[in-house]
C-alpha positions as CSV (number, residue, x, y, z in Angstrom):
1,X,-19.7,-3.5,-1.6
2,X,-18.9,-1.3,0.9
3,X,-15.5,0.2,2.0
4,X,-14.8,2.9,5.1
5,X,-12.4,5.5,4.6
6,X,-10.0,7.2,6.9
7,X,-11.7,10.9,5.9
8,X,-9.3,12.3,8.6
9,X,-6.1,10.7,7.6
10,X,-3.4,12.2,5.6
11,X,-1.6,15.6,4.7
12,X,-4.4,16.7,2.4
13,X,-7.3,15.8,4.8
14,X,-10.6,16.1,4.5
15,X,-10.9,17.6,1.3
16,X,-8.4,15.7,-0.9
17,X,-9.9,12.1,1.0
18,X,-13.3,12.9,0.4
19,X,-13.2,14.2,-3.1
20,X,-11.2,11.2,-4.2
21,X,-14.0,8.6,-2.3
22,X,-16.9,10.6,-4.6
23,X,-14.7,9.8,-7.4
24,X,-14.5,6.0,-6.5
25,X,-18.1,5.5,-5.2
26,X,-19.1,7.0,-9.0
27,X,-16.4,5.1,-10.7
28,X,-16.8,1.8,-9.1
29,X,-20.3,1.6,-8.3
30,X,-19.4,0.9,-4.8
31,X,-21.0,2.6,-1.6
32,X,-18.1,4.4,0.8
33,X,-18.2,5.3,4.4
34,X,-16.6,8.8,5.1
35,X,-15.2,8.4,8.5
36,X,-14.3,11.2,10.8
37,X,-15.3,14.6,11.7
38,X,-19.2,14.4,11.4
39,X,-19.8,18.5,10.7
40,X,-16.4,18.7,8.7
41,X,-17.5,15.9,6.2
42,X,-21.2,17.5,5.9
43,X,-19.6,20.3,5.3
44,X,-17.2,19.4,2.4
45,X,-20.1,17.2,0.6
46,X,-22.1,20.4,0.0
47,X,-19.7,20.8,-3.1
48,X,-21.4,17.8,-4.5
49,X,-24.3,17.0,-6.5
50,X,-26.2,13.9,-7.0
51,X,-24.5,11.4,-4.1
52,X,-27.9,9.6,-3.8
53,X,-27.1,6.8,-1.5
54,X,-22.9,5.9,-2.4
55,X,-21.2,8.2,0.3
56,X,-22.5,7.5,3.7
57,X,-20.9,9.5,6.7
58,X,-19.5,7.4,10.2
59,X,-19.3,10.1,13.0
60,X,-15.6,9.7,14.7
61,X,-15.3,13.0,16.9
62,X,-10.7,12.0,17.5
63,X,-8.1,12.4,15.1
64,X,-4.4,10.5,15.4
65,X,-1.9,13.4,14.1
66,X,1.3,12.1,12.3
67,X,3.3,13.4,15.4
68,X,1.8,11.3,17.9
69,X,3.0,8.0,19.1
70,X,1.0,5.5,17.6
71,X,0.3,3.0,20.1
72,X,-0.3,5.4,22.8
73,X,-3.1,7.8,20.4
74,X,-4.7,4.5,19.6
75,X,-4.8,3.4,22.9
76,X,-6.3,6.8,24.4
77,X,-8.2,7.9,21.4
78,X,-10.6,4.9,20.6
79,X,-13.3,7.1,19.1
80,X,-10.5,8.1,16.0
81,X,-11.4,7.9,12.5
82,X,-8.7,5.1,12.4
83,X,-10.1,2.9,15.5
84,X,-13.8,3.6,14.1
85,X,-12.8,2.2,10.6
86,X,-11.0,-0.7,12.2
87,X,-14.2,-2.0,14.4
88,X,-16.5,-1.5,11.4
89,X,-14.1,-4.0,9.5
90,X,-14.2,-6.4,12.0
91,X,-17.7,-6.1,12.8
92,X,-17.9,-7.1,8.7
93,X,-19.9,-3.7,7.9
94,X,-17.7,-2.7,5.8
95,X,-15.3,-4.9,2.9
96,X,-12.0,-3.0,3.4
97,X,-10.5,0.2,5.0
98,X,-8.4,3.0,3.7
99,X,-6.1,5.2,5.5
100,X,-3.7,7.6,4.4
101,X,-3.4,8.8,8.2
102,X,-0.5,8.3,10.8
103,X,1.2,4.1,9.4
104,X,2.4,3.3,12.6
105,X,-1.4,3.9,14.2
106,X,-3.1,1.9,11.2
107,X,-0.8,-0.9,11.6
108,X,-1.5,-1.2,15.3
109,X,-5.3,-0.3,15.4
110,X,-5.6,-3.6,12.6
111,X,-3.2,-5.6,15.0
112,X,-5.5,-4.8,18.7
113,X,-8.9,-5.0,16.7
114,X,-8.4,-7.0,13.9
115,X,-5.5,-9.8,15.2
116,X,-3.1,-11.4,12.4
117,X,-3.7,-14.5,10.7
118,X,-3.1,-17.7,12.2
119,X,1.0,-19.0,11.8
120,X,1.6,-15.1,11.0
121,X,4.6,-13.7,12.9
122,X,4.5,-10.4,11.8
123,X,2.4,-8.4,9.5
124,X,3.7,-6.5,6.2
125,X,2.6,-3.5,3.9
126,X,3.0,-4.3,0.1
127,X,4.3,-2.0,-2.1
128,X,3.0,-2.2,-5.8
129,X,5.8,-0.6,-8.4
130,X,4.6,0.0,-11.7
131,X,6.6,-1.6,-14.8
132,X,5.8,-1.9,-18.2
133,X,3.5,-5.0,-17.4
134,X,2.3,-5.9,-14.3
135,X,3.3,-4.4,-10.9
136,X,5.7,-5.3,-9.1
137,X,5.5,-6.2,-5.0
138,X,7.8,-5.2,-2.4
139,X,7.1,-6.3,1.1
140,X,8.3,-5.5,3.7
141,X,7.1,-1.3,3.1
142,X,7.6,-0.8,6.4
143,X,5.3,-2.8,8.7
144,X,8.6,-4.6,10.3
145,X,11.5,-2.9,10.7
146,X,13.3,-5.4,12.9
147,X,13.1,-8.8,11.0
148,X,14.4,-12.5,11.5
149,X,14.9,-15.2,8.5
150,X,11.6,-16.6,9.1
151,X,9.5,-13.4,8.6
152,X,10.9,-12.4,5.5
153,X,10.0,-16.6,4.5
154,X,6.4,-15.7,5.7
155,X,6.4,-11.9,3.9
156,X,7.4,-14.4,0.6
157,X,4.3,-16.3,0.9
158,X,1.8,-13.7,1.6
159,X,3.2,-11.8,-1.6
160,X,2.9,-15.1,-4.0
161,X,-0.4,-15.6,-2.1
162,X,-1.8,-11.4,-3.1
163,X,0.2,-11.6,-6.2
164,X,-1.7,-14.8,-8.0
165,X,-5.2,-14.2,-6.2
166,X,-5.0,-10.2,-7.4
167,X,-2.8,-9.6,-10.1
168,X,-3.7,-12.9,-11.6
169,X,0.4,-13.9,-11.7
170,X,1.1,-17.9,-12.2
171,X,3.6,-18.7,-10.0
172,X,4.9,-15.9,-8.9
173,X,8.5,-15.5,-9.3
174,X,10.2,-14.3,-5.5
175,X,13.5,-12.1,-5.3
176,X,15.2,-11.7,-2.0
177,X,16.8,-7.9,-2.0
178,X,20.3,-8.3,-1.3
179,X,23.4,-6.3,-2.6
180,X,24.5,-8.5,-4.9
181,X,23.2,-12.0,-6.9
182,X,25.5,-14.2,-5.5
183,X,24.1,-16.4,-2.8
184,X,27.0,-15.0,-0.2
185,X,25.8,-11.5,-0.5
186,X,24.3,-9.8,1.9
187,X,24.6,-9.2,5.7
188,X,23.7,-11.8,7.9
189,X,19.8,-11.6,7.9
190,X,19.5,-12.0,4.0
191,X,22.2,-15.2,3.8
192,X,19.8,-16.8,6.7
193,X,16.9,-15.8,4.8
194,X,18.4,-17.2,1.5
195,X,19.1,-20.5,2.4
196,X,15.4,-20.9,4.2
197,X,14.0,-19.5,1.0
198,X,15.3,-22.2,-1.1
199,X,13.6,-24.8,1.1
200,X,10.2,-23.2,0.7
201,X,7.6,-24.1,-1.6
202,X,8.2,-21.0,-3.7
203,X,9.2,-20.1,-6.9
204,X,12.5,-18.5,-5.5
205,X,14.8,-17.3,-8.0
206,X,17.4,-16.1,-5.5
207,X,18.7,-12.4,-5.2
208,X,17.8,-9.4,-6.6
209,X,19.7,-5.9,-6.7
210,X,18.3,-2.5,-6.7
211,X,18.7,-2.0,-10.0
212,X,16.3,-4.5,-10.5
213,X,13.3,-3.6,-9.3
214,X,12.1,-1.8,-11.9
215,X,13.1,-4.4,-13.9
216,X,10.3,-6.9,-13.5
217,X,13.3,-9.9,-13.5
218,X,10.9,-11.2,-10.2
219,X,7.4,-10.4,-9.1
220,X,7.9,-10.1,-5.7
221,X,10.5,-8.7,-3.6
222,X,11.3,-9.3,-0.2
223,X,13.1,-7.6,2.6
224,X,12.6,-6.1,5.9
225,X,10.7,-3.3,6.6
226,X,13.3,-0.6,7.1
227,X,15.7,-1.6,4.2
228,X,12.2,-1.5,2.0
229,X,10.9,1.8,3.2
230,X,14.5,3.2,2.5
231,X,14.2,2.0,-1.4
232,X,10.9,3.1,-2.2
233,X,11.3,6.5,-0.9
234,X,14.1,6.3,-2.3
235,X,12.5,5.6,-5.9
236,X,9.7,8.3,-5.2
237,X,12.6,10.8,-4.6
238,X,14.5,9.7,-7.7
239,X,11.3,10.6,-9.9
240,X,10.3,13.5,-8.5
241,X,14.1,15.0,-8.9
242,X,14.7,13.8,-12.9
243,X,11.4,15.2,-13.6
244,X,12.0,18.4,-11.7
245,X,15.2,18.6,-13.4
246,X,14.2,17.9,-17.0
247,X,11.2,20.8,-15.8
248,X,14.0,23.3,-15.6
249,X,15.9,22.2,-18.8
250,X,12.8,22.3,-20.8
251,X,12.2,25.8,-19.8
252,X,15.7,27.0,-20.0
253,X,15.4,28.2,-23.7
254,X,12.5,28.2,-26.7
255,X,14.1,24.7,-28.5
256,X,14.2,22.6,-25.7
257,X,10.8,24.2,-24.7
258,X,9.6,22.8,-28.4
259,X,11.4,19.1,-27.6
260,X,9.4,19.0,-24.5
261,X,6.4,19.3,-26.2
262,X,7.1,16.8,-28.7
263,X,8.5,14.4,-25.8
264,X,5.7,14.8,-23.2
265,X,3.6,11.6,-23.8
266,X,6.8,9.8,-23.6
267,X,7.8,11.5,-20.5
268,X,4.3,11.0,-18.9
269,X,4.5,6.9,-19.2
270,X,7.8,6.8,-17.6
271,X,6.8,9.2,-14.9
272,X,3.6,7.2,-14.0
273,X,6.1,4.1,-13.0
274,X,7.6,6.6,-10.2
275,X,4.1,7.8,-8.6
276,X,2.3,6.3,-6.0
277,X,-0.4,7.9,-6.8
278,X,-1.4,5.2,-9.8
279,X,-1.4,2.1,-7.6
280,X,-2.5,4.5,-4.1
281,X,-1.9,2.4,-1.5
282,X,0.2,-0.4,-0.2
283,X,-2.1,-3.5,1.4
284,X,-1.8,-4.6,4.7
285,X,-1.2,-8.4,4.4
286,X,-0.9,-10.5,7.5
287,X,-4.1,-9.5,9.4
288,X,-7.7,-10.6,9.7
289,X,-8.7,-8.0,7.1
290,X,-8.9,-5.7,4.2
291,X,-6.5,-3.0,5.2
292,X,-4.8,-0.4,2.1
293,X,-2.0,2.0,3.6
294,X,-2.4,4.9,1.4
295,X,0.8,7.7,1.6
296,X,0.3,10.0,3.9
297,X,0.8,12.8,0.7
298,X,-2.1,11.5,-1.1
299,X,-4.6,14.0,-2.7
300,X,-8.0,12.7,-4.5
301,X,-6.0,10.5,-7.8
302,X,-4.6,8.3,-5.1
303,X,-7.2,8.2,-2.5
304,X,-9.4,6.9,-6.1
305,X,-7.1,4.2,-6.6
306,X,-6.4,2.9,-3.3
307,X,-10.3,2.5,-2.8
308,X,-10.0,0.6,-6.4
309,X,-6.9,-1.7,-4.9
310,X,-9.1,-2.3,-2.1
311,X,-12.0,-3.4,-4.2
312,X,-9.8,-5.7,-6.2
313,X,-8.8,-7.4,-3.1
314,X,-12.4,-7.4,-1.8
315,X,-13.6,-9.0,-5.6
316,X,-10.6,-11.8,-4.8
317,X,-11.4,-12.9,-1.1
318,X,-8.3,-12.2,-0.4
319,X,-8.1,-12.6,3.6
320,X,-10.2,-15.5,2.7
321,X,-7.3,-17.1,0.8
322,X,-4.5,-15.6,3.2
323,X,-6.4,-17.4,5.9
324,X,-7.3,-20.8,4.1
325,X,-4.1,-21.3,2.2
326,X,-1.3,-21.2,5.3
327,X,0.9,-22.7,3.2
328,X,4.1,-21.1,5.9
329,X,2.9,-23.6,8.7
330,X,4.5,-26.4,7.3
331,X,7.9,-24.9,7.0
């Protein structure tokens, strides 16, 4: 198997991004392609030993910063890391792609060289949140801010679809995110959506707070891209503050120092279901490909487990089944 990475995407790029694709290629027995910055990836390599033939290098001279506009450095920048990795997963030399670069330029490079699947209005990144079992999904991430009823319907499927194919779930149970259980919550958007929900052939269990979404009452939640962004970066900041703040308690005097070591293993577990670094990336479902969203913070753990996502969805035929299945076409 062979997956290209983004070696140029991301806050921590190249170094983080390549050390965490050595880490895979070892781990996984897989072959990566480093793409980007010929001489800079040559470069960072010398540090290690023993690569034999797993890390491969895909000149791609252009880099698409964070603060450009994404269509635009796509559309003038076709030689960038992000445009290379695209045409080598179309052109099938490569499984999947991983980017932790600019979203907006991922999501539009897989749109213009990869094209969505057939019946697919609009594409959507898929958030997996760690619980005491299996993840959770949360789709829309981000892809589509600006929804209609019948997107989030299609955003339902394609999360039942990578949720029994991946995570091996049986009937994945759906959740619409809503502020409040009752069927009249909700602005207008999630009432329409409700009501087309419990027509589809889903396992719909109807709405689902906030409060439950570490929960694991559903396996997949849906809502539009802006409202889902919102609540996972909202989740991220909420474990990075109590951990910061239980940091500063510990330290503030030699017994709670002592608790904290007692309580660390505990305090470990629960921090692992607040860190994107333990799933790493968010997959791009909708489009004619492999794609994994990786956060644009990630150092090496996350880069790691984004290329393992990626391989999972590789080892499932996942666009295969996304593509076959089109189960939304007769709704």
């Amino acid at each position: 198997m062979k997956i290209a990475i983004d070696a140029m995407g991301g806050d921590h790029a190249p170094a983080e991004i390549i050390k965490g694709a050595v880490e895979a290629a070892k781990e996984f027995g897989i072959e990566v392609l480093l793409v980007g910055q010929q001489a800079v990836i040559q470069d960072q390599l010398k540090s290690f030993k023993n690569l034999d033939s797993m890390v491969s290098i895909i000149d791609a001279p252009d880099v698409v910063g964070f603060d450009e506009h994404a269509t635009q450095a796509v559309k003038e920048k076709p030689r960038s890391s992000v445009m290379v990795g695209m045409r080598l997963l179309r052109g099938k030399g490569v499984s999947a792609f991983v980017s932790a670069g600019h979203t907006g330029a991922v999501l539009f490079a897989a749109l213009m060289t990869l094209g969505k699947v057939h019946g697919i209005q609009r594409p959507a990144l898929g958030a997996l949140i760690k619980t005491q079992q299996k993840p959770v999904l949360l789709l829309d991430a981000g892809a589509t801010t600006d929804c209609r009823p019948y997107y989030l319907v299609q955003f339902a499927y394609m999360g039942s679809i990578y949720m029994n194919k991946v995570w091996g779930v049986e009937n994945p149970r759906v959740g619409l995110l809503a502020n409040g259980e009752e069927e009249i919550k909700g602005n207008l958007l999630v009432r329409s959506t409700h009501q087309l929900l419990k027509q589809a052939k889903l396992n719909f269990v109807g709405n689902v707070e906030g409060r439950d979404i570490l929960k694991q009452t559903v396996d997949v939640i849906v809502t539009d891209g802006f409202t889902g962004n919102v609540a996972l970066k909202s989740l991220e900041g909420m474990g990075e503050s109590i951990f910061s703040s239980l940091k500063t308690v510990f330290n503030s005097n030699i017994q709670f120092r002592l608790a904290g070591l007692f309580l660390r293993p505990a305090l470990r577990a629960v921090a692992k279901q607040v860190d994107y670094s333990e799933y790493g990336g968010a997959p791009l479902l909708g489009v004619r490909g492999n794609v994994i969203v990786a956060h644009g913070r990630s150092q090496s753990k996350a880069i790691k487990n984004a290329i393992r996502l990626a391989k999972q969805t590789v080892d499932q035929g996942l666009p295969q089944a996304m593509m076959e299945e089109k189960l939304w076409l007769n709704q």
